[in-house]
PLY file of the C-alpha trace (Angstrom):
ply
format ascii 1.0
element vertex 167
property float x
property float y
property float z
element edge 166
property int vertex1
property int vertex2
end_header
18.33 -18.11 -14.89
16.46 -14.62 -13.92
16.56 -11.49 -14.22
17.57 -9.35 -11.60
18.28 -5.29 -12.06
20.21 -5.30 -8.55
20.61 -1.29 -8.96
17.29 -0.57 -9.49
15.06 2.14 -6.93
12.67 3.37 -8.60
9.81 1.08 -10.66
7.24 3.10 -12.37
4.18 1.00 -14.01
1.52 3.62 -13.41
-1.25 3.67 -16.04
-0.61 0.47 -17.45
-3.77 -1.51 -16.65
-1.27 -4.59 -15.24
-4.09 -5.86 -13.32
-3.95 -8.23 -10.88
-2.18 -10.77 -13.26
0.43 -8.07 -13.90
0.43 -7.53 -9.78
0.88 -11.56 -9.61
3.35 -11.61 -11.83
5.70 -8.72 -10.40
5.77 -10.13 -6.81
6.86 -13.36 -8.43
9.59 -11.80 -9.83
10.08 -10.17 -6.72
9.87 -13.03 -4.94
12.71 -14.48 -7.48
14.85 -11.12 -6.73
14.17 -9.13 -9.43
14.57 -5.58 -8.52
15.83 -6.21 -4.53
16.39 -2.46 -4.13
13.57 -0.68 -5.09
12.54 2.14 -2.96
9.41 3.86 -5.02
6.85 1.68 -6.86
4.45 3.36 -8.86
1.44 1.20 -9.35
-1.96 3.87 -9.64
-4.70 3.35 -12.88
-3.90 -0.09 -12.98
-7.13 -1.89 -12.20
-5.77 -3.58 -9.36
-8.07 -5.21 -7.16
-7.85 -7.23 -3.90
-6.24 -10.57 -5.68
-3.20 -7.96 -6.83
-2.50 -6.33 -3.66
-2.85 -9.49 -1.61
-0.60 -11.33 -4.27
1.96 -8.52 -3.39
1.36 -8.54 0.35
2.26 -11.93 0.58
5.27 -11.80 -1.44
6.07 -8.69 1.23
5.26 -10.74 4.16
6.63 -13.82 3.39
9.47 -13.86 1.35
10.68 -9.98 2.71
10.40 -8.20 -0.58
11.03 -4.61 -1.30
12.56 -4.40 1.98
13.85 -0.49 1.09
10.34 0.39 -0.39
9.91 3.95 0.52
7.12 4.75 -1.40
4.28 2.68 -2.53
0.88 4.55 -4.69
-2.01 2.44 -5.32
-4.49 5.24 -6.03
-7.23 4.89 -8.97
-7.05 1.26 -8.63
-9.81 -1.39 -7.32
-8.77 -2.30 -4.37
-11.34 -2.98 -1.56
-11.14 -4.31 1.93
-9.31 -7.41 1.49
-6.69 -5.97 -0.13
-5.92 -2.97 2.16
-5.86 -6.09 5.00
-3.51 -7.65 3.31
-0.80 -4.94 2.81
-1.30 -3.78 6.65
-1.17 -7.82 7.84
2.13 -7.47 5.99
3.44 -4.49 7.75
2.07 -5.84 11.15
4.13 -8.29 10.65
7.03 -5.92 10.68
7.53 -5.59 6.81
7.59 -2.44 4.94
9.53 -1.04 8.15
10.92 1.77 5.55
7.56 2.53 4.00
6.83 6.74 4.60
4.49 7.34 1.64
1.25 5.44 1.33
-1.22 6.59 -1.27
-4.73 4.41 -1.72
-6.89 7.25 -2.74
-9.40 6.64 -4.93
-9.68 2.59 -4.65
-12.86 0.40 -3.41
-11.89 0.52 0.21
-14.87 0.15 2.45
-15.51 0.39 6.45
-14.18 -3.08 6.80
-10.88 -1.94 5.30
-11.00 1.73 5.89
-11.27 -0.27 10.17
-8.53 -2.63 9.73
-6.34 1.04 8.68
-7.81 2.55 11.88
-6.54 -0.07 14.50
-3.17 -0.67 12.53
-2.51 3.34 12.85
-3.92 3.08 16.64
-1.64 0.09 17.59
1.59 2.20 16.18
2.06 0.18 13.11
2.33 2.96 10.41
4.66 5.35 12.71
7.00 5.11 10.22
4.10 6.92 7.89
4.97 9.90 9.84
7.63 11.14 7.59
5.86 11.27 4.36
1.98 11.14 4.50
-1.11 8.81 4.23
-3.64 9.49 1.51
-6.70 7.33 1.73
-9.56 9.64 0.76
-12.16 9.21 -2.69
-13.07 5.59 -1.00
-16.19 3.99 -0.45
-15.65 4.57 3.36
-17.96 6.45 5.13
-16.96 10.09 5.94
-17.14 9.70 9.95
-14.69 6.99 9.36
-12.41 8.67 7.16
-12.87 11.51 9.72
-11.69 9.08 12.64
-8.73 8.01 10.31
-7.65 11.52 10.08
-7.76 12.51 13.80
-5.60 9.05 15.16
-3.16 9.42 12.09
-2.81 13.33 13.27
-3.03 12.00 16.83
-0.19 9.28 16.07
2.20 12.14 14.17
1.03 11.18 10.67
1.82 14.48 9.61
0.28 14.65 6.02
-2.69 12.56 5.77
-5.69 12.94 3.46
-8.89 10.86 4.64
-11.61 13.10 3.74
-12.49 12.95 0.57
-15.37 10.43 0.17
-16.31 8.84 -3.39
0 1
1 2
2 3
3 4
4 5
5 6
6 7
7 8
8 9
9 10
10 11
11 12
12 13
13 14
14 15
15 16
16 17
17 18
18 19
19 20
20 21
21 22
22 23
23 24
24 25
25 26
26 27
27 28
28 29
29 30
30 31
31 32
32 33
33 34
34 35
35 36
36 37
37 38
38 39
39 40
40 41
41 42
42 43
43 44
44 45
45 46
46 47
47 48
48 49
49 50
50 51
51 52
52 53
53 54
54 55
55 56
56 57
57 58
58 59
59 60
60 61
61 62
62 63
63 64
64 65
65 66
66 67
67 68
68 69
69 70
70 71
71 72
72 73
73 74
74 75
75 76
76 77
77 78
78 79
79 80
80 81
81 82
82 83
83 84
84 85
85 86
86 87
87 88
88 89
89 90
90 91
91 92
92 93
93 94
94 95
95 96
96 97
97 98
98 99
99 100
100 101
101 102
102 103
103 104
104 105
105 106
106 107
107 108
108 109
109 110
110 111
111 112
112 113
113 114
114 115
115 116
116 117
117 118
118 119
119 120
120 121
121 122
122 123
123 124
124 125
125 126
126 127
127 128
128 129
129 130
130 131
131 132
132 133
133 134
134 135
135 136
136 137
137 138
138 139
139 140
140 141
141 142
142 143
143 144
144 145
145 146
146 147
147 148
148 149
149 150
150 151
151 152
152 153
153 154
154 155
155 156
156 157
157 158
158 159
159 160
160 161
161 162
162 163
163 164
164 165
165 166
């Protein structure tokens, strides 16, 4: 037997330094149904890194997890390029499809990653961003990139997005 908190939207685990063994372990428990309705998850200053957030993506991807998520923050984490592939392979794939808050500012992302964001915003994948905003900024990006982030996401109706920022 599980546990499952069926009613549960909101999941809050900011500032808890979970790591990516704590990441691991929530999207197996997500991947068991724990929590099948959560709509905000709160994961910033948790030193997650690229193992976390692709541990999560899959679960997303794969097994259709946190199919209401709303809102996701990463920021003040450690995530770099692989990770930020990761979560956008997932919602290429269609998942996420609710998703209008995405906040990765201050993480580890680099041109490789900060790239991968560009084309997924440029093929139409994060139009469901729109509603709530984008904040990538205070990454290891370079600034013309972060610049070229800013101008498709406004060009693609990203309403709020922060990209310009660098570390």
């Amino acid at each position: 037997m599980h546990a499952s908190l069926p009613k549960l939207t909101t999941l809050e685990l900011d500032a808890n330094d979970i790591g990516d063994e704590g990441t691991e372990a929530l999207a197996a428990a997500l991947v068991r149904g724990a929590a099948p309705a959560v709509t905000v998850l709160g994961l910033s200053q948790n030193s997650i890194g690229d193992r976390g957030l692709s541990s999560l993506s899959d679960a997303i991807r794969d097994h259709h997890v946190l199919k209401s998520l709303q809102v996701l923050r990463l920021t003040y984490n450690a995530v770099g390029d692989d990770g930020i592939i990761a979560l956008l392979s997932a919602m290429a794939a269609g998942s996420l499809a609710n998703l209008s808050f995405l906040r990765l500012t201050h993480n580890d992302i680099g041109d490789d990653g900060m790239n991968a964001l560009l084309a997924s915003i440029s093929r139409g994948n994060m139009s469901h961003i729109c509603k709530g905003g984008l904040y990538v900024s205070g990454n290891r990006a370079s600034i013309h990139l972060m610049h070229m982030v800013l101008k498709e996401a406004t060009r693609q109706g990203i309403v709020h997005c922060q990209a310009l920022e660098p570390r």
